[in-house]
N, C-alpha and C positions, 0 to 999 in steps of 0.2 A: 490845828497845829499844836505844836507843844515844842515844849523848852527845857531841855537839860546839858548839861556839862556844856555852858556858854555856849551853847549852837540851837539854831531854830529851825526846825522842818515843817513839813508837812505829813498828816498821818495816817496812816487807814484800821478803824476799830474794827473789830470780827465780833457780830455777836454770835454766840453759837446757840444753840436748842437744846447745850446740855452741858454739866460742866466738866470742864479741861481735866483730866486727871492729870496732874504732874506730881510724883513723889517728891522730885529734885528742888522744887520750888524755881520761884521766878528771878534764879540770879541771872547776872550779867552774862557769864559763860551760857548760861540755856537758852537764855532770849537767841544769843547770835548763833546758836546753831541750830536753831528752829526755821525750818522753812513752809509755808504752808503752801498748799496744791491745792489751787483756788477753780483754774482754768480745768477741770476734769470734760473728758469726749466719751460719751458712749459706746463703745465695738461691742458690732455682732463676733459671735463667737465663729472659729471658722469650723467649717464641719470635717467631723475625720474620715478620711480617705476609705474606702471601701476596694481591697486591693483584689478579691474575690473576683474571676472571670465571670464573664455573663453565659449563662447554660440554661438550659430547661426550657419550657412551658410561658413564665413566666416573665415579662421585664415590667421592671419599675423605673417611672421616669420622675425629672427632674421637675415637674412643674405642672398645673391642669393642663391637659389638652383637650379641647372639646371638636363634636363632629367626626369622631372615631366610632363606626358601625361598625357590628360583627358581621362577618362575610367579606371585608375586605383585604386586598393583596398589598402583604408589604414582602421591602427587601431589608433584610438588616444583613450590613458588611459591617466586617472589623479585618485586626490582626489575630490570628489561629492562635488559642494559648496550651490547643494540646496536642501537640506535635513535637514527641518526645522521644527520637533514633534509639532502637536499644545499644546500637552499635555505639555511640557516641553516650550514653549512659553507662557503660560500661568502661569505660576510657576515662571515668572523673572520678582523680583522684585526690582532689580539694575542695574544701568545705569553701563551699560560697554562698552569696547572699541568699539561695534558695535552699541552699541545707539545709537536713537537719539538725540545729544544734543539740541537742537532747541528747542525741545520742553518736553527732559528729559523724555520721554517713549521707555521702553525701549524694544529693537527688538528681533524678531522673533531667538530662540538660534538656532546655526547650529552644527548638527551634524558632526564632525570630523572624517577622519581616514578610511572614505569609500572608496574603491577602486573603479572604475568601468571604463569597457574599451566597445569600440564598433567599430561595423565596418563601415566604410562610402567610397563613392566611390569619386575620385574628378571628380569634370565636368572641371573645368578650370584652369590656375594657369595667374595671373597678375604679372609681374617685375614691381618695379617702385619705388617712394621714396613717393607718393603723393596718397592717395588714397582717394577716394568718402568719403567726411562725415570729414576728418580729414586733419589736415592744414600741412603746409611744416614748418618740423622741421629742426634749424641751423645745417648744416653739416652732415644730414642727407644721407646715401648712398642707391642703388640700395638694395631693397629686394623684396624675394618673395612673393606671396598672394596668398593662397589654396581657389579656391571654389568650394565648396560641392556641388553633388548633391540631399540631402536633408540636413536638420538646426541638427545639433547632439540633441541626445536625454535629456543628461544631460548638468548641466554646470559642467565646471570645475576651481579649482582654479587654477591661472594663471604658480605659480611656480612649480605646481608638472605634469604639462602635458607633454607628451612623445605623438609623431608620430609616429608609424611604417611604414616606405615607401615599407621596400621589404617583401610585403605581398605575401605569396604563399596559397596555397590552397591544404587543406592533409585529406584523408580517410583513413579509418579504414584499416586494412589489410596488411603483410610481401610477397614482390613477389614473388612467385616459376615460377622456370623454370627446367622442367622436364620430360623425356624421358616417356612416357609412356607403351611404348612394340612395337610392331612387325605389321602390317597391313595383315590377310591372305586373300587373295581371295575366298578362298573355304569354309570360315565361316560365318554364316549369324548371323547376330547382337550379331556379337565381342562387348566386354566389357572393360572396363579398369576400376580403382580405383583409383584416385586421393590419394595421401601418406602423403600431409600435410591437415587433416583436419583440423577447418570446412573451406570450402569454402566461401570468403568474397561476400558478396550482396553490392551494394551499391543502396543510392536512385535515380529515376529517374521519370521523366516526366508520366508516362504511366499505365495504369488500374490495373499493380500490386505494382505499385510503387517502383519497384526496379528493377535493371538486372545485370544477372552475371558478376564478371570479369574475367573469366574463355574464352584466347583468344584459340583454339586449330588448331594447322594444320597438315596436312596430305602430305609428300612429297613439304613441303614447301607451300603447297594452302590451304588457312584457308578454314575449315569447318564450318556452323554455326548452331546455338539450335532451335532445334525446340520444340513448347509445344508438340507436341507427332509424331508417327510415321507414322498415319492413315491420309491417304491422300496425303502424299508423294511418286514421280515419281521415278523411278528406275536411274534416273539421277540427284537427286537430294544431293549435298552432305552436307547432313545435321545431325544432334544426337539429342539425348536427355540426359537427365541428372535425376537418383531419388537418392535420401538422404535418409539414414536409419536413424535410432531414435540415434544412435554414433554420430551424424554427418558428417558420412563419405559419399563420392559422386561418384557415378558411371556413366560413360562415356558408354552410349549402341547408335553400330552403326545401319543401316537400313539393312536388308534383300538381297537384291536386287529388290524386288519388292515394298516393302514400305521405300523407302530411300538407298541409294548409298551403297554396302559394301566397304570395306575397300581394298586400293590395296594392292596386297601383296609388301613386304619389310624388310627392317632389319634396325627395330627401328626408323622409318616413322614416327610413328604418338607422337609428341611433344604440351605439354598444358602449358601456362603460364598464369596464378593465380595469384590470393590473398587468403592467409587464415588468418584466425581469425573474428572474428565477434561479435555482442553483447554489451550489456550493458560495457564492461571492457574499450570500447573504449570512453567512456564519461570523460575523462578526465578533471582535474581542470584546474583552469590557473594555465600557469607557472608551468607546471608539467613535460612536454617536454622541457629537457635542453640539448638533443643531437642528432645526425641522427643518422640511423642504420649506415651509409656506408658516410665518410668521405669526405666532397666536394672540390673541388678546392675554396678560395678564401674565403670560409666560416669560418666566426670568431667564431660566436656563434648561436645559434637555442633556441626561446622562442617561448611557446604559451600565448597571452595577453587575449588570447578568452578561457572560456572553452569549449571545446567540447560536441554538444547532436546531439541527433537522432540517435542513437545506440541502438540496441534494439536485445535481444533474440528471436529465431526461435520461432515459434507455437508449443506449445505443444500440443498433443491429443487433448486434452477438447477444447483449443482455436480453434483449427481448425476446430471443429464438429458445433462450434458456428458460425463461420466464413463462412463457406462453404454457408450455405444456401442463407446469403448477397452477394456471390459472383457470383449468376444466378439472382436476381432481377432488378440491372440495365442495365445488359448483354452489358455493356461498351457505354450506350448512356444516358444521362442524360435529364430527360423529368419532374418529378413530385419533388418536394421538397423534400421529401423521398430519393430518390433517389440520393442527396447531401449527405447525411450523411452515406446511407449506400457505397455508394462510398470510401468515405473518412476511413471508419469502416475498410474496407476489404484495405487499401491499408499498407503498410510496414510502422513496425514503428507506427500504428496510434493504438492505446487500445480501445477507446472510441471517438465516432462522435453523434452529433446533426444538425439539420438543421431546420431553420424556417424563412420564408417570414414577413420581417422585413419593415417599409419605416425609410430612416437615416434623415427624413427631408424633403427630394427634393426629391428622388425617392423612389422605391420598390426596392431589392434589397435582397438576398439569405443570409442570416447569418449562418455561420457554425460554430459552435466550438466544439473544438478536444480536446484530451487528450492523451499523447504519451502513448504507449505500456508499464502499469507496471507503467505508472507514470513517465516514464523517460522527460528528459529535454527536449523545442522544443524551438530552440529561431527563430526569423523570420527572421534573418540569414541564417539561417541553409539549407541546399539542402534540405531535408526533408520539411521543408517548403514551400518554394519556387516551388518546384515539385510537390508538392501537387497542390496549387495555380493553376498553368499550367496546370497541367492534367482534374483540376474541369473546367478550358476555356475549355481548348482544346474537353472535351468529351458531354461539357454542350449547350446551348446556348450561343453564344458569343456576344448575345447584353443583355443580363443578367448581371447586376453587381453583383458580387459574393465578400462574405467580410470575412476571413478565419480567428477566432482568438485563442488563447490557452483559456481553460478551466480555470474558477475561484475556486482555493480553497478553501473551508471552513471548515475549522479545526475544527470535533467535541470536547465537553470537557465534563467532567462527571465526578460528586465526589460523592461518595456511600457509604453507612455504609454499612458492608455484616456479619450478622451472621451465621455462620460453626455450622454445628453438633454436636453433644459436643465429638466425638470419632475422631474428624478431627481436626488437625491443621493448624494453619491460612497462616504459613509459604508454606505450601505447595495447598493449597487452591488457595491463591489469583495470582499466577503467573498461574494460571486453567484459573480465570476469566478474568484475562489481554488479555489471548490467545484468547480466546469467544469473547470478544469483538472486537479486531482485527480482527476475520475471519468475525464476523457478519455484521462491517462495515466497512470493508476491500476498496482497490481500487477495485478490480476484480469483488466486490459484490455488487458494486454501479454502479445505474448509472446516467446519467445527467440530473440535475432536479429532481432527487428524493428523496421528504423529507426523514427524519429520525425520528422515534416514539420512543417514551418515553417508550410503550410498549416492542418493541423489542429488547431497551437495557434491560428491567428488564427480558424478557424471556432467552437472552444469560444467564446474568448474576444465573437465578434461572435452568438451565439447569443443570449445573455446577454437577458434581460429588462434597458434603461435605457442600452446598449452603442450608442453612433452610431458609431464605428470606432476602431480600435484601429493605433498606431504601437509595431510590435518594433525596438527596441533591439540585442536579443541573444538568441540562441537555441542552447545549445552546453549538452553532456554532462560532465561531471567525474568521473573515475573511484572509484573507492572511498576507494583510497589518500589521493589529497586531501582527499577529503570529512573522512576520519578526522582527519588534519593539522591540519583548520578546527577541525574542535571541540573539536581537545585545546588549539588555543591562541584559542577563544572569536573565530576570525577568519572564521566565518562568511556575515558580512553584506560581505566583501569578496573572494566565489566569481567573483562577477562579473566584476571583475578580470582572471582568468584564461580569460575566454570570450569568441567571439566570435560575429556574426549568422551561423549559416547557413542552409542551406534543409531540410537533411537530415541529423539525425546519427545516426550509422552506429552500430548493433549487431553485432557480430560474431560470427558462431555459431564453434563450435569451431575452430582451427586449428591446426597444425602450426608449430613454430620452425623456422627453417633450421639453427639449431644443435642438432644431437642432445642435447645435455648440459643445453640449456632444458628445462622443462616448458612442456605442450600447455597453448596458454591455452584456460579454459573459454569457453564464452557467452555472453554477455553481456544484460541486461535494461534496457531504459533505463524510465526513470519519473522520475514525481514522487515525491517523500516528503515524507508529512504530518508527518513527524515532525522535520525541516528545514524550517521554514518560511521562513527567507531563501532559499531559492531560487526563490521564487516573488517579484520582486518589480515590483510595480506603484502606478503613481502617475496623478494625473489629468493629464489633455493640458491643458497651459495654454496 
């Protein structure tokens, strides 16, 4: 304690480690505006923001992560950070946060709010604190470093990207496992009916581009499929399988002289399946939020991918069309021809093209496809991929072969239509909508093939209530734009950008004149039902 100017406290001495500099000396005034910061807290320092999209080869992550092999599939989704409309770059005429200030012109606007995810495989993963290109940061600790074996397609912005490490890989189809019946000896090509139709296909490597997953055994010894019964040995244990137009699927054994019968038993013969199949299985992202059958260890279940190459059986027609592609390359691939219709006849595929293209440097087979119906093919996808493989595997294999999807081009059409004076317009113009649809339908099209000015004015004057019809405008919109319209709800103003022609041009595969281009695919023009402002018409007043 201590004692001055008649008052008594209590005190607290400070020794220090070193002495106090004070010029001012230790008067009255210094003492009382002296405060000492006795109570001091350590902070870590926060680290500076890295505002740079994620692109390339390469990601570097926040922290070790161990049990990362090369050869495995991941997803990385984010927000798109380079999605930049020339049209809407051209339209900014203020300097914003992403200008340039330098020179006060201002940048390229980026589209927000895009979702996109993709699949990439790692080839390698680096631990370390130091990596190629970038310098050693204070206090830096051990992390990990993903490298891809190819650059991702898109960039992404740096805060919204997500990894998915525990990638699995899921087709179409619920598994059955199911008693079949009885095995008799004394019956020649016994039958059974499979109970959950339809039976699941999946894709595969090979000239029909699919194969069952239909496993069946006899007495515990699997049986396997043969394409028919003729020519098989009396020892051989093998079946076939025919689908009625229900989609149901019938199990017929052999004879004994054309394939093995069946031994006799009680309730021997066991088949385990997949059923379901088709377009139902093209799923969105993020639509799959749970298993059927509850895992050990399992928190939660997402798809970041949508699902394609899902595709409905042959119907009739298709198959009458189909058949005859199906004896032309008799599974060896020799003429150019022969690529497309290959690719035509296999699973999944609607539409195929092929032409002897050079990229540059070589010659080299260009295909392009079009899924069944229009449905989705990403090159992802086993449907792709299997393709791919099958066209090596059946073709020349010192042939470069280059497989790509089909370019859209969105037809557009705006028409005055005068009706009969005993007809109403109301019920008229959903007539013409339909005519146009089937007339330039997917199914009706094919690759490379213009579309006439003619042939919409014939649907259109077919029409049951149609006295003639005034075209406006008759012109193609390529994909790209079409995408543009619908991400900003601008649709019903396509028209806008078309004008009346007589003929617009599909283009089947071509060559750039620039090596460094890629080969544009070929192109499909059509209507889509699923756009309906591109159809648009009104009565002739």
């Amino acid at each position: 304690s201590r004692a001055e100017y008649s008052l008594t406290a209590k005190t607290t001495r400070l020794q220090l480690d070193q002495e106090w500099i004070n010029p001012d000396g230790d008067t009255f005034a210094v003492i009382r505006g002296t405060t000492v910061f006795a109570q001091s807290e350590k902070l870590t320092l926060a680290e500076e923001p890295i505002n740079k999209p994620v692109c390339g080869a390469a990601l570097e992550l926040d922290r070790l992560y161990d049990g990362l092999k090369s050869g495995r599939w991941l997803i990385v989704s984010g927000e798109r950070a380079d999605i930049t409309p020339e049209k809407k770059a051209a339209n900014a005429t203020s300097v914003g946060p992403t200008d340039d200030t330098t020179s006060g012109k201002p940048s390229p606007i980026q589209v927000k709010g895009v979702i996109a995810s993709e699949l990439v495989m790692l080839a390698g993963v680096e631990q370390g604190y130091e990596f190629e290109g970038e310098g050693k940061l204070p206090g830096d600790k051990t992390h990990s470093r993903l490298l891809l074996a190819a650059a991702l397609k898109y960039c992404y912005k740096r805060d919204t990207v997500i990894i998915y490490g525990n990638v699995a890989k899921a087709t179409h189809g619920e598994t059955r496992n199911e008693v079949l019946g009885s095995g008799d000896g004394s019956k020649a090509l016994q039958q059974f009916t499979l109970r959950q139709p339809p039976l699941t296909f999946v894709s595969a490597a090979n000239a029909a581009g699919m194969e069952s997953t239909l496993v069946l055994r006899v007495n515990d010894v699997q049986w396997h499929e043969a394409y028919s019964l003729a020519g098989l040995l009396p020892t051989h244990r093998k079946f076939i399988t025919k689908t009625d137009d229900d989609g149901k699927t019938t199990v017929v054994f052999g004879n004994g002289q054309r394939g093995a019968r069946l031994p006799t038993g009680q309730e021997n013969v066991i088949a385990v399946y997949r059923n379901g199949i088709g377009k139902p299985g093209n799923v969105k992202a993020d639509q799959i939020t749970q298993l059927a059958s509850r895992q050990l260890g399992v928190k939660a279940v997402t798809n970041p991918l949508r699902a394609s190459g899902g595709a409905d059986k042959e119907n009739r027609d298709q198959a009458r069309q189909n058949a005859p592609l199906a004896v032309t390359a008799l599974d060896r691939l020799v003429s150019t021809q022969d690529y497309a219709d290959f690719a035509r006849t296999s699973a999944g595929i609607g539409k195929a093209s092929a032409i002897r293209l050079s990229d540059g440097y070589r010659q080299i087979v260009h295909v392009t496809i079009a899924g069944a119906e229009d449905i989705l093919i990403e090159k992802t996808s086993d449907l792709y991929r299997n393709l791919v493989k099958a066209l090596h595997d059946f073709g020349d294999p010192s042939l470069p072969i280059q497989v790509e999807v089909r370019k859209l081009l969105l037809l557009v059409i705006q028409a005055k239509v005068r009706v009969l004076p005993d007809y109403l317009w109301e019920k008229v113009e959903p007539k013409v909508r339909a005519a146009l649809l089937d007339r330039f339908s997917f199914a009706g099209r094919d690759l490379g093939q213009d579309a006439l000015l003619s042939e919409a004015i014939g649907a259109i004057q077919m029409v049951e209530g149609v006295q003639f019809v005034d075209v406006d405008k008759f012109d193609g919109v390529d994909e790209q734009r079409v995408m543009e319209a619908l991400a900003g709800d601008e649709t019903r103003n396509l028209a806008r950008f078309i004008d009346l022609k007589k003929r617009v041009m599909a283009r089947l595969a071509e060559s750039e004149t620039d090596p460094d281009k890629e080969i544009q695919s070929a192109e499909l023009a059509c209507f889509s039902p699923d756009v309906t402002d591109t159809i648009i018409l009104s009565p002739y007043e």
